[in-house]
Steps between C-alpha positions, in 0.01 A plus 500: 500500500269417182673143530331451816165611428537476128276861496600858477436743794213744449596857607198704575535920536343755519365822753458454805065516526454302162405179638738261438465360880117439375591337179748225643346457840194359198783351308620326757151397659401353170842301411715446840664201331617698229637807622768602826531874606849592577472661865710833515705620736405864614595724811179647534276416772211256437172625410165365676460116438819462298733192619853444535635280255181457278439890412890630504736383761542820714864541554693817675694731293814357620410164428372612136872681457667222656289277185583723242928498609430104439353549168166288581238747283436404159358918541463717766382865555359820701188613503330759789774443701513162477723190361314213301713209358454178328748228604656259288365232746115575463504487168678184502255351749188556297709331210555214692170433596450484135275799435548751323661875640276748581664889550339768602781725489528951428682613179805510645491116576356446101818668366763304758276177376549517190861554526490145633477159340201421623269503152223679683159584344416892608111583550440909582164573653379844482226707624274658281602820558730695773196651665325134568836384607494780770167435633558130523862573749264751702220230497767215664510724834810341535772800429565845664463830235891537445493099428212510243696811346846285488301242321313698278815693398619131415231442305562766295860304400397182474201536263732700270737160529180289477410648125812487331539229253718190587412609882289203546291166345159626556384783643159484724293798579290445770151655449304188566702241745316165326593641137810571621555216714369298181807669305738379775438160509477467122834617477679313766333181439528560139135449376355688221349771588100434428406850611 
């Protein structure tokens, strides 16, 4: 893949709540010739204003299972209840169009990427603390109680992956989106930080 874009895939993790869809929806706003997101598959039902194809391609369960017997995902996992995947394919396709990777993928997904070949760069955002993270996924309005509880209770397991050494490039915390938007696009443009 790195012969076709001649750049290595940026793998971007962290809670769900910590606003990495902010960061690279600016990321990609500010440099859309330089960057491709890799669209996931996922099982779960769209959420208000999210579109097939360019959010996640919204697949059934079979046809997620039927994916994974073929071997397309580079990763896949569950989460709530439901199956997220990135396929082989999209991250080709964003190589081809010469950009470079984007993946915005859970822990799981960091630990099958890395047992790839795929020389990815791995950028953890993090909140500033568990109880901010919690009032930002009641804020979003956007998941039941027993949904914000699955993905706090993830939380929990994925910052403790987040801070141990070797677990990733940089790690972000997100108390103030421009600083740490600043810190993102130092990184994966690989400027000096002048911060």
């Amino acid at each position: 893949m790195s012969a076709a874009s001649g750049r290595r895939p940026v793998v971007v993790f962290g809670p769900s709540g910590t606003g990495k869809s902010t960061l690279l929806k600016r990321l990609f706003a500010e440099h859309p010739a330089e960057f491709g997101f890799s669209v996931s598959n996922t099982t779960r039902n769209p959420r208000a204003g999210e579109v097939n194809g360019k959010d996640y391609h919204f697949v059934s369960r079979e046809q997620f299972l039927e994916a994974v017997a073929r071997s397309e995902f580079i990763e896949h996992a569950e989460f709530s209840g439901n199956m997220y995947g990135t396929t082989v394919r999209a991250v080709k396709d964003v190589a081809e169009a010469g950009k470079t990777c984007i993946l915005d993928i859970d822990v799981q997904g960091v630990k099958s990427v890395k047992d790839t070949d795929l020389g990815a760069r791995f950028v953890f955002v993090a909140p500033p603390s568990e109880e901010e993270l919690e009032r930002r996924l009641r804020s979003r309005g956007t998941d039941d109680e027993a949904s914000i509880l699955k993905r706090l209770q993830a939380a929990k397991s994925e910052l403790e992956y987040g801070n141990q050494p070797g677990s990733c490039d940089i790690k972000i915390v997100n108390d103030n989106v421009d600083n740490a938007y600043a810190a993102l696009a130092d990184f994966i443009l690989g400027r000096e930080a002048a911060h």
